[in-house]
C-alpha positions as CSV (number, residue, x, y, z in Angstrom):
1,X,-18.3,-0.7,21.5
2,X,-16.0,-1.8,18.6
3,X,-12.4,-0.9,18.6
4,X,-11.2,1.9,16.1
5,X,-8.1,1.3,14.4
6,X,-5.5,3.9,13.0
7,X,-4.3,3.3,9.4
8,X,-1.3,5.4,8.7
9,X,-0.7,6.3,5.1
10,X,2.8,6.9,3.8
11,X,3.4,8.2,0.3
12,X,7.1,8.1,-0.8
13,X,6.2,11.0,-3.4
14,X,5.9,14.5,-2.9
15,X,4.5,15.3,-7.0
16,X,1.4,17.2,-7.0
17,X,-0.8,15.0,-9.3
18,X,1.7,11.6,-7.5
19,X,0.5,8.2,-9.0
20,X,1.4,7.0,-5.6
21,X,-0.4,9.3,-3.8
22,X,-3.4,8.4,-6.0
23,X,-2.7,4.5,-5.6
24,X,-3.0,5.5,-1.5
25,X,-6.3,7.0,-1.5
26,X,-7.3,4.3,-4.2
27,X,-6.5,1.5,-1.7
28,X,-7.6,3.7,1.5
29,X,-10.9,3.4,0.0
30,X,-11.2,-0.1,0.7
31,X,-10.7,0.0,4.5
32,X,-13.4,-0.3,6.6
33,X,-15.5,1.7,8.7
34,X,-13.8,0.6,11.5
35,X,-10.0,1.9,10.2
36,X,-9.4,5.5,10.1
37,X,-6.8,7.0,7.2
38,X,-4.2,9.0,8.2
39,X,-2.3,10.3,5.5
40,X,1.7,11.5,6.5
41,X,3.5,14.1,5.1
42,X,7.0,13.9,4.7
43,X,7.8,17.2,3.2
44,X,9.3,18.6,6.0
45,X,11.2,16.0,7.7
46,X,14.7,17.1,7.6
47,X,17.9,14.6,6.5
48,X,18.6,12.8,9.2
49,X,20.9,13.5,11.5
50,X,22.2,11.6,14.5
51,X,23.2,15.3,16.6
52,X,19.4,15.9,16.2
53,X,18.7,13.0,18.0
54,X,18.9,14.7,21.5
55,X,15.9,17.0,20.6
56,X,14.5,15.5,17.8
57,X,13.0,18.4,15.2
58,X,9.2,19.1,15.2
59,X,8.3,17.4,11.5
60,X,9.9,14.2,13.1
61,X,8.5,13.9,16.6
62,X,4.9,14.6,14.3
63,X,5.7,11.9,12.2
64,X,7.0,9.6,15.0
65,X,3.6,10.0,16.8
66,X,1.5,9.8,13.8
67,X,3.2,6.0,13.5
68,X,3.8,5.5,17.1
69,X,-0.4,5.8,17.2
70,X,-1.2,3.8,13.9
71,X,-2.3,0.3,14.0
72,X,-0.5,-0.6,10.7
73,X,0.9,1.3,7.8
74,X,-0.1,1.6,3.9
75,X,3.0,2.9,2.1
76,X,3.5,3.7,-2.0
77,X,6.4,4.0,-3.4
78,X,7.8,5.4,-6.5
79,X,11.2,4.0,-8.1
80,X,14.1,6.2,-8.6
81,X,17.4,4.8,-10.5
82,X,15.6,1.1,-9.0
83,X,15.3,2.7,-5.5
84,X,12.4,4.0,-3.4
85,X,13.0,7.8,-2.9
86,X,15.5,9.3,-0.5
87,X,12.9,11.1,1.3
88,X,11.2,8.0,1.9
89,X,14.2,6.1,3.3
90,X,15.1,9.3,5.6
91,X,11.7,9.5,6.9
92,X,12.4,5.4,7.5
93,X,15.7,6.1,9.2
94,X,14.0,8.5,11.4
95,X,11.7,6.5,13.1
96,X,14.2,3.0,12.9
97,X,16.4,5.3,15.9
98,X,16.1,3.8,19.4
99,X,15.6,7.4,20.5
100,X,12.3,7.5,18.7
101,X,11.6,4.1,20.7
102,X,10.8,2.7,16.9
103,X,7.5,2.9,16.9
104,X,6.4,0.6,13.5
105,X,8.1,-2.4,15.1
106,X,5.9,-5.3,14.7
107,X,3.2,-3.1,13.1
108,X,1.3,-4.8,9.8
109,X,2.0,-2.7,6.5
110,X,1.0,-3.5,2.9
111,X,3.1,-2.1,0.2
112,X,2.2,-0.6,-3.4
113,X,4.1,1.1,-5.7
114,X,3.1,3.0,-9.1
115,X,5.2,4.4,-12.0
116,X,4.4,5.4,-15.3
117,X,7.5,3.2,-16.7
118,X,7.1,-0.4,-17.7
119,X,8.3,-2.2,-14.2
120,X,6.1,-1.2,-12.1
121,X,8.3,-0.6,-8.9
122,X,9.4,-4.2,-8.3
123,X,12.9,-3.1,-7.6
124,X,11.9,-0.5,-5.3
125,X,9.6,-3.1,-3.9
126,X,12.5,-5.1,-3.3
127,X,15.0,-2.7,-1.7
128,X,12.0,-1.5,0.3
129,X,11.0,-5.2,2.2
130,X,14.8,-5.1,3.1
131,X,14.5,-1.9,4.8
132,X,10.9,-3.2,6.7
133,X,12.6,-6.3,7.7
134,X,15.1,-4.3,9.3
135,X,12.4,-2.1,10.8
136,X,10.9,-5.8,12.2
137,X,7.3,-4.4,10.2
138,X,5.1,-7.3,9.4
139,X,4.4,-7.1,5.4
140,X,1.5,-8.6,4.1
141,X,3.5,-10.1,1.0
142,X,0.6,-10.7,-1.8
143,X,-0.9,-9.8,-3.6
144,X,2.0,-7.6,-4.6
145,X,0.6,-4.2,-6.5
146,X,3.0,-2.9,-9.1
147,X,1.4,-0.9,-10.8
148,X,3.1,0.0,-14.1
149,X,2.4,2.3,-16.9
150,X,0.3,4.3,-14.1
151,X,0.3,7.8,-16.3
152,X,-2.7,5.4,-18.4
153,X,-4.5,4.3,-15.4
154,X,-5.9,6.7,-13.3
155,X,-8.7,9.2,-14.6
156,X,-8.3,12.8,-14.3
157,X,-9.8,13.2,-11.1
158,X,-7.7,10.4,-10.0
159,X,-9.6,7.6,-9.6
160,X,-8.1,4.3,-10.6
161,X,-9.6,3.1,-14.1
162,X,-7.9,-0.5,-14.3
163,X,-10.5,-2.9,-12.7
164,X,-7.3,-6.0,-12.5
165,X,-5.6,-3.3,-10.7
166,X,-8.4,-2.2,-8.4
167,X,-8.8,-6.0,-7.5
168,X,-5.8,-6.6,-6.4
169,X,-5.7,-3.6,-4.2
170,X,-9.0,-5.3,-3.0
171,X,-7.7,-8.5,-1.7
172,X,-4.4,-6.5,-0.8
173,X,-6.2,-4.4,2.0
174,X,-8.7,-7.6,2.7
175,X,-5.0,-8.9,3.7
176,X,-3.9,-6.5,5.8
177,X,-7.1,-5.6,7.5
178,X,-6.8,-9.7,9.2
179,X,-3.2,-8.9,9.7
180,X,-4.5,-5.6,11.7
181,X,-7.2,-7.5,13.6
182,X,-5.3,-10.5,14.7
183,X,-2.3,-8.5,16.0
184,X,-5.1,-6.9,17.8
């Protein structure tokens, strides 16, 4: 029987109607049948705090399993004032603790980012590898997806309408999907 592999999904916006969201699904399409999709949701992870980490809260002991069980990570991030969002970095913080035996460590991710301004998120992008180098996550580093001026690429039921776009997402996930397989 052919292993199953766990694909967590991490979107660094909580918008209903979130380009990034969108981007994640988009690229989640391409995965095969053997990866399963889980989509996270960060909503309700509190700030972090370090007097929590005794018992840590219910939204991060989910969220800590949910990666602790994925095989690698797709994550999309939007950029605010040239950063990823602060609930992204806190949910990031979270699971970086030793008391949450860091449970991405190693783990392939592939990173995407969407905005509806002209930069596509390449200095979120940036400040985010940082942050996954300190988290010891193995990036698959290109094709790198920016995806800029997003508010004129995605239809209204969502679907990415930019075929450059959607082929790089392509050979994005073809990417990470060896980087999933080889680590094994």
């Amino acid at each position: 029987m052919a292993r199953e592999y766990t694909i967590l999904g991490i979107s660094g916006s909580l918008r209903r109607g979130s380009y990034n969201t969108m981007l994640l699904k988009e690229a989640a399409a391409y995965l095969p049948a053997d990866m399963r999709f889980i989509q996270a949701n960060l909503s309700n992870i509190p700030l972090f705090n370090q007097e929590l980490e005794e018992d840590h809260p219910t939204p991060v002991k989910a969220f800590g399993e949910l990666c602790r069980a994925a095989d690698g990570a797709l994550l999309c991030t939007p950029e605010y004032n040239w950063q990823i969002p602060g609930l992204l970095k806190n949910a990031l913080d979270w699971v970086s603790r030793p008391s949450m035996h860091v449970p991405l460590w190693g783990k392939p991710i592939a990173v995407m980012g969407a905005t509806p301004g002209a930069y596509g998120t390449a200095r979120a992008q940036i400040s985010l590898r940082e942050l996954l180098f300190a988290l010891n996550m193995d990036p698959v580093n290109k094709p790198e997806i920016l995806l800029a001026k997003a508010d004129t690429k995605f239809s209204a039921e969502g679907k990415l309408t930019d075929p450059d776009a959607a082929e790089l997402i392509h050979k994005l996930i073809e990417n990470f999907v060896k980087k999933v397989r080889n680590r094994g």
